[in-house]
N, C-alpha and C positions, 0 to 999 in steps of 0.2 A: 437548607433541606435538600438533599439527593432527588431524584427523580426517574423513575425508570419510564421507559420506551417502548410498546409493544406493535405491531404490525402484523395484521392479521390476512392473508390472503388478497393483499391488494394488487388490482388489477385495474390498466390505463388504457385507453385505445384511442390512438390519432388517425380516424378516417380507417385504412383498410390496414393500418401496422400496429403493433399491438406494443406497445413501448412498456408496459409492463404485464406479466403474465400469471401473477398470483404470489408475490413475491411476504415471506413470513421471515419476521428477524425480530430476535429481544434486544436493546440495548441494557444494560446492568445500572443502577443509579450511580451518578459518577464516576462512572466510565467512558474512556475515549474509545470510539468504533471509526473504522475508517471504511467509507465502502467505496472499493476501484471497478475498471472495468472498462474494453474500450468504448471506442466511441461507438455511442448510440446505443450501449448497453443496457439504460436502463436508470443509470447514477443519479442523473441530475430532475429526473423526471422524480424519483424516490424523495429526494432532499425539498421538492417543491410542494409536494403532495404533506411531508411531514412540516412545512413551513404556516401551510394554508395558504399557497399562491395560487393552487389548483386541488380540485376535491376530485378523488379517484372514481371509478367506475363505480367500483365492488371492492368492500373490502373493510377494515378497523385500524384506525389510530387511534392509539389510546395510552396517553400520559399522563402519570404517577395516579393513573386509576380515572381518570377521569376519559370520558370519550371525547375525541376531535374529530373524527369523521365516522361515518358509517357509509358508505356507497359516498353519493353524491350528497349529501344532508353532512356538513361541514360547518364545524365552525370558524368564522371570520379570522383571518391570520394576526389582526391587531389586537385577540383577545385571548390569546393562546399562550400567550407569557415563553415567547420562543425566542431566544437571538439571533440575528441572520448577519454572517461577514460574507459580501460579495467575494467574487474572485480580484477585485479591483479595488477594491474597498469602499467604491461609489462617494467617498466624499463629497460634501456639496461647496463649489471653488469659489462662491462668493460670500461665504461665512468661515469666522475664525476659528481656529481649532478650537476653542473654548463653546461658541455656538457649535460646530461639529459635536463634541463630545455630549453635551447639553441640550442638544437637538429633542430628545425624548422627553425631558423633565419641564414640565410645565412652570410657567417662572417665577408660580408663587409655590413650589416647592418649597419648606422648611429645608436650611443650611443648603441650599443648593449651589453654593459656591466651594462648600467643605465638599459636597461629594463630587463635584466636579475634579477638586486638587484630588481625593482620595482614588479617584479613577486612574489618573495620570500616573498616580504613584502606582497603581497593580499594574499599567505596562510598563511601570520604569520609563517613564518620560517627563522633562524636567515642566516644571509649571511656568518657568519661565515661557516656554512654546505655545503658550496658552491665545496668546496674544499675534501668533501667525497664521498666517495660509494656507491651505493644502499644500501649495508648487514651492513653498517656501522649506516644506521637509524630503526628508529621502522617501524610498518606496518603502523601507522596513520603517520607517516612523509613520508614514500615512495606513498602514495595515496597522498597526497597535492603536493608529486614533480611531478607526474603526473598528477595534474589537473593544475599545474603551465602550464609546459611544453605543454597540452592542449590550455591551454589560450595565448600564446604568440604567437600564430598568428590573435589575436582579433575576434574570431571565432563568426557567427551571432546565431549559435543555438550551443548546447553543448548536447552529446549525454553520458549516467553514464551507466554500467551496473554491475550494484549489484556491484560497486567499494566500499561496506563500510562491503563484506561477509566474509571478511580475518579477520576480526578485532575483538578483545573482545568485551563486553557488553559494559562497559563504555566508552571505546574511541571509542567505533561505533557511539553512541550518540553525542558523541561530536564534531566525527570530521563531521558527516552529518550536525547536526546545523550550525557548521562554514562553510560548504560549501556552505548550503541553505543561508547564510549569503551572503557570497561572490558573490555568482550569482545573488542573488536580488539586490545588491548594484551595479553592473557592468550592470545592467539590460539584460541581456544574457538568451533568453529564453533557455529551458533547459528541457531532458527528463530521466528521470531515468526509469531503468527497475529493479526489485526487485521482490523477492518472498516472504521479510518480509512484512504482513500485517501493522504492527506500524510501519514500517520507509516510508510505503506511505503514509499516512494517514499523520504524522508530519510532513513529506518533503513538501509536494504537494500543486499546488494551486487546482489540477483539476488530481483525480484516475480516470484509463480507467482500466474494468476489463475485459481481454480475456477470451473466453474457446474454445476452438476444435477450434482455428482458425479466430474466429467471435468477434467481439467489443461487447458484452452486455449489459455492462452499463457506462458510464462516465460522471461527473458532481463533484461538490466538495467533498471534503469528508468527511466530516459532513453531508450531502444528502444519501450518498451512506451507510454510516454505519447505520444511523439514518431509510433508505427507498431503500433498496436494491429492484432490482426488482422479485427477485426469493431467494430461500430458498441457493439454489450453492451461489450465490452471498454473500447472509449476512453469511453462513458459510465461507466465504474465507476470509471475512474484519474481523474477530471475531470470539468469543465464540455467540453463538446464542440458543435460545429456541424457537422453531417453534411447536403451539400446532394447531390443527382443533379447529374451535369453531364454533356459531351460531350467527350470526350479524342482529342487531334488535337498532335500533334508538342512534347510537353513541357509542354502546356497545356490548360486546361480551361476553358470555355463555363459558367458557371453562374451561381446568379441573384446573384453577386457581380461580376458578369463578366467576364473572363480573366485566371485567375490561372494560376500556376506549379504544377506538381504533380512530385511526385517521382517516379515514374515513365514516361519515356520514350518507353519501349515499348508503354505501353499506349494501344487507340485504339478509341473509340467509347461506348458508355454507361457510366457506372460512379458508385459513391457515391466522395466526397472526405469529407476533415474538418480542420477547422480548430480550433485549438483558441483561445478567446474574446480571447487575450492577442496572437494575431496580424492582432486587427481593432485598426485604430486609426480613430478619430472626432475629426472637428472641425465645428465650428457653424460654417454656412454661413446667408447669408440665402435668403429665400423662393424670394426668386427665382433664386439659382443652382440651386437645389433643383429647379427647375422646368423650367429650359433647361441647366442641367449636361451636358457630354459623358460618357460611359460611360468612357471615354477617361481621364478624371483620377478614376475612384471609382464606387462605386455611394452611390446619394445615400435618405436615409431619414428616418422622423419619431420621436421618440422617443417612446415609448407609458406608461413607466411607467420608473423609478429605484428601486434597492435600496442603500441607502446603507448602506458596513459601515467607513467608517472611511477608511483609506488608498485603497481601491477602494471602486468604486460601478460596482455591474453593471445597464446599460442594456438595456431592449428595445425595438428600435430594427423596425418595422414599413416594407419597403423600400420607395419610389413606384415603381419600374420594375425589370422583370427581362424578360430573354431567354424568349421565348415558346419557344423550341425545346428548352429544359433542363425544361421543367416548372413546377409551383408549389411548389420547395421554399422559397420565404420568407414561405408563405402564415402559418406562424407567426412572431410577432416572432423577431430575432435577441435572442441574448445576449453582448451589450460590455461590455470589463470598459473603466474611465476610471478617470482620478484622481479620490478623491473629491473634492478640493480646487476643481476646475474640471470639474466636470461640468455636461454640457445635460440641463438641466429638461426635464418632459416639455413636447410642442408642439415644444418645438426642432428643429429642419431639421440635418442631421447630414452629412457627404461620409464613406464608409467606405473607406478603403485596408488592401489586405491587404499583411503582411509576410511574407516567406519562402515556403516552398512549401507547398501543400493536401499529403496525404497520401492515398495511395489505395488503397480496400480491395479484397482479394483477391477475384478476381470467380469 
């Protein structure tokens, strides 16, 4: 059975700093929400109060209908039917992964041996491991015996935090997929806390972005990266390009020179943004670079290369922009290219924009 998530104006205070400010968010039953945000924003204070390891100021939790807190009048975190994955997985090193996973289930459980194997089996871990150690598996087998051992009390909401930050590149990847797997298929809604921008975004059905304590923006996250509502925001979800321009009937003046913006209606000063994957570059000679019309691109020098493989992200320093927008290109751009074929620095670049700027709330 699904379960939804509600949070009503909760509010935290440590001494004279205010760690959470009135913070309101739905989670959907069986749904993944991922809530980022930097440090000290608010994240981990949220996921602790929705756990019952701490009871808020002021404020309502309340899941699949039932109250969990009100202000400070909380109920006990051992009776909340909640999952909790550290960011470590906390395993306990002197019991085998079979007591690890087993840890919850009192040992005159009915078939407690079957659910123990049947656990194993939803992370994909063989039963043979049943009979080892913590130190005896890897980092991405020790996070699935601890979401195992999470799940074996049929938990109605599942709470992650940054459980995937231990782990290298690839098997961070993989083993986030097979979890966002596993909890969509058990239909278990579910909330991660994270400071990786890409593993919200891929994880998620619905990013909540914190700062200073406050919910700023939450909605999917293809909304959020695509229409963030301020310039913090899309710098936090991404690389971002945020120029001043001049808005006049669906289009924008800026030192990209007239591009498309998604909004209409809006007319006269305003910031845009683009995000680096909607520039694209090509090596032009000196000389087009010199007598180019505005007409076909805005035209630029490449200043320096960050080579990471598949991509290689250019900063690309403009020769000419519209004096009436300002000097937002006074700093190099950021283009992302194919490593494969990217311009050296020195190289004379044509820059064409795809799709439309994005324009923030004035």
């Amino acid at each position: 059975m699904t379960t939804s998530l509600e949070l009503q104006a909760i509010r935290k205070q440590y001494g004279a700093v205010q760690a959470l400010g009135g913070v309101d968010l739905s989670v959907a039953p069986g749904s993944r929400t991922a809530i980022v945000g930097p440090s000290g924003s608010g994240k981990t204070t949220l996921l602790r109060i929705i756990a019952g390891f701490e009871a808020p100021d002021a404020g309502r939790v309340t899941l699949g209908g039932r109250q969990l807190a009100d202000g400070p009048d909380a109920v006990p975190a051992h009776e909340r039917g909640i999952g909790y994955v550290p960011q470590d997985g906390a395993l306990f090193p002197h019991l085998t992964i079979e007591g690890n996973v087993g840890f919850g289930l009192p040992r005159n459980t009915p078939k407690r041996a079957e659910r123990i194997a049947e656990l194993m089996d939803m992370v994909a871990l063989d039963t043979a491991m049943l009979a080892r150690r913590p130190h005896e598996l890897s980092g991405g087998q020790q996070q699935r015996v601890a979401l195992a051992r999470a799940l074996a009390q049929r938990p109605r909401l599942m709470l992650l935090d940054e459980p995937f930050s231990a782990l290298d590149t690839g098997l961070r990847a993989s083993t986030r997929k097979a979890v966002a797997q596993l909890l969509g298929a058990a239909g278990i809604t579910t909330i991660l806390v994270t400071h990786d921008q890409a593993e919200a975004l891929s994880f998620a059905d619905q990013v909540a972005v914190m700062r200073g304590g406050l919910l700023v923006q939450a909605g999917r996250p293809l909304d959020l990266y695509l229409r963030p509502r301020d310039a913090a925001v899309a710098g936090f979800l991404g690389d971002s390009i945020v120029l001043p321009a001049q808005l006049a009937g669906g289009w924008a003046d800026c030192a990209l020179g007239r591009i498309a913006v998604n909004d209409p209606a809006r007319q006269g000063a305003a910031q845009i943004m683009l995000r680096p994957e909607q520039l694209q570059v090509a090596e032009v000679p000196v000389e087009t670079a010199a007598h180019g019309s505005q007409a076909d691109g805005c035209y630029g020098a490449v200043t320096d290369t960050d080579f990471g493989g598949s991509v290689c992200v250019l900063s690309v320093r403009l020769l000419r922009q519209a004096a009436s927008v300002g000097d937002g290109a006074d700093s190099p751009l950021l283009v992302h290219s194919t490593g494969m074929h990217a311009p050296a620095p020195g190289a004379m670049v044509r820059i064409t924009v795809a799709g439309q700027a994005h324009v923030f709330a004035g």
